[in-house]
C-alpha angles and dihedrals in degrees: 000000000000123000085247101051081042083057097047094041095051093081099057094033091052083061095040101252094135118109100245092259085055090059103053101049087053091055094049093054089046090060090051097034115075088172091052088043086055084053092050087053111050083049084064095047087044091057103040082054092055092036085063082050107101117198137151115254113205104232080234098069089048091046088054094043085053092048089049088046099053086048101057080041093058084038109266114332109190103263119218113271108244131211120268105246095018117137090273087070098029078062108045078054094054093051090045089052092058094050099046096100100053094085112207097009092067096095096041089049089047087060097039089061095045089060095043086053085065105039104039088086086057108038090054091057100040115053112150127023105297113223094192139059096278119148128205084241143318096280108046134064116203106229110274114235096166145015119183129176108224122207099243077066093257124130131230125213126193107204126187111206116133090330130008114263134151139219132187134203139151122287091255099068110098088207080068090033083061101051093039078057097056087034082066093057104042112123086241108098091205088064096045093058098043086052097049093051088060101055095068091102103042089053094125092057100096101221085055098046091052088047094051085045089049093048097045087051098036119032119112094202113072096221101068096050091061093049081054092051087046088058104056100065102109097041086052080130103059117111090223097054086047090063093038094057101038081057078056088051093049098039137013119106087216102102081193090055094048089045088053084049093061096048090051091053085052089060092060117021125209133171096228091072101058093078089053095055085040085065103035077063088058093060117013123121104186110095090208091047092052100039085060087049092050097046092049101050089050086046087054087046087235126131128267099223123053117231 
């Protein structure tokens, strides 16, 4: 990392909004760079000044930070265009009236309120290092970092809000079923796969069938597709399975996945899927892939080849 990336990068890391890599090669260049530690600190310094600062926050502007952050969560759901000159931006003014006179902390400060407006929420319900399944409110979901299975049959969740802290509950506890859900969702593969492997049991729920489905379709790591895959076992007779895995037939790039597919049709024939694996025979260049095929149709009694 440069001086000038580090500089950029010390407000998000001081609330915990660096991916875990970026962290620690932050940290690294802070323990060699005595020019980038005097920037760390004035951003303490920075934040315990503003933190003395009292104002009154409209709930709507809380309301709107939760909404921003949900979207960058799910992975960047279209936000509602505002007014110009509503009090969004009478408000961003204000602020950049008050800091006008701090020179060359004014960006810096700018950023650092925008990302008090979204945590203060937070940071007010969740003092101290939470143990159970407590969220900052209904209608936000701290950033997930880590989901580990535990053998007692608990789940722990790493969560990254102000500060990084973790809680833990049963699978049955739709507070853990939430944040499995987003988990699903995190731009980390690691804990997209962790979270959908976790999901194998809760497959009737609807949210998490859709979310198995839209993992199997969507997502760009093959592991998790084939956690997804994995997951869906049980729900091989949906209709809506059914559709998802003949799209993997047709086409995923993953000859494993399209090999999974096939094992799920087995579970649950129907006949609308022979013509599909008549004509996966057609085309497919995987020996293993079309050897299942083959077997299958036989296994069916109907033909190889389509007519």
């Amino acid at each position: 990392m440069t001086c000038d990336s580090v500089t950029k990068l010390i407000p998000l890391y001081y609330y915990g909004e660096l991916t875990p890599d970026e962290e620690d090669q932050l940290d690294q260049h802070l323990h060699e760079c005595s020019a980038c530690g005097v920037q760390m600190e004035q951003q303490r310094k920075l934040a315990a000044a503003l933190d003395e600062r009292q104002t009154e926050i409209p709930a709507f502007l809380l309301d709107e930070c939760r909404e921003d952050l949900m979207a960058a969560i799910a992975g960047g759901a279209p936000r509602q265009v505002k007014p110009a000159k509503g009090p969004w931006a009478l408000f961003l003014e204000a602020m950049g009236s008050t800091l006008a006179g701090l020179g060359r902390f004014k960006q810096p400060l700018g950023a650092f309120a925008l990302l008090l407006l979204g945590f203060v929420a937070a940071r007010l319900t969740s003092f101290g290092a939470p143990s159970v399944a407590v969220l900052p409110s209904d209608n936000v979901i701290s950033a997930v970092r880590d989901v580990k299975a535990e053998k007692d049959g608990s789940v722990k969740i790493q969560l990254a809000d102000t500060r990084n802290y973790e809680v833990s509950g049963r699978l049955q506890d739709p507070n853990i079923q939430r944040l499995i859900l987003a988990g699903s969702r995190d731009r980390d593969a690691a804990v997209r796969v962790a979270s959908v492997g976790l999901m194998k049991s809760l497959a009737e729920s609807p949210q998490v069938l859709d979310s198995l489905i839209n993992a199997l379709q969507n997502d760009p790591n093959d592991s998790v597709r084939l956690s997804a895959l994995n997951g869906l076992k049980q729900m091989a007779g949906d209709e809506r399975v059914t559709k998802a895995l003949q799209q993997v037939l047709l086409s995923d790039a993953n000859s494993a996945m399209r090999q999974g597919a096939i094992d799920l049709i087995v579970m649950r024939r129907d006949d609308s899927t022979v013509p599909l694996l008549q004509n996966l025979m057609q085309r497919e260049d995987n020996p293993a892939v079309r050897l299942k095929a083959s077997k299958t149709l036989k296994d069916w009694n109907a033909s190889i080849g389509s007519f």
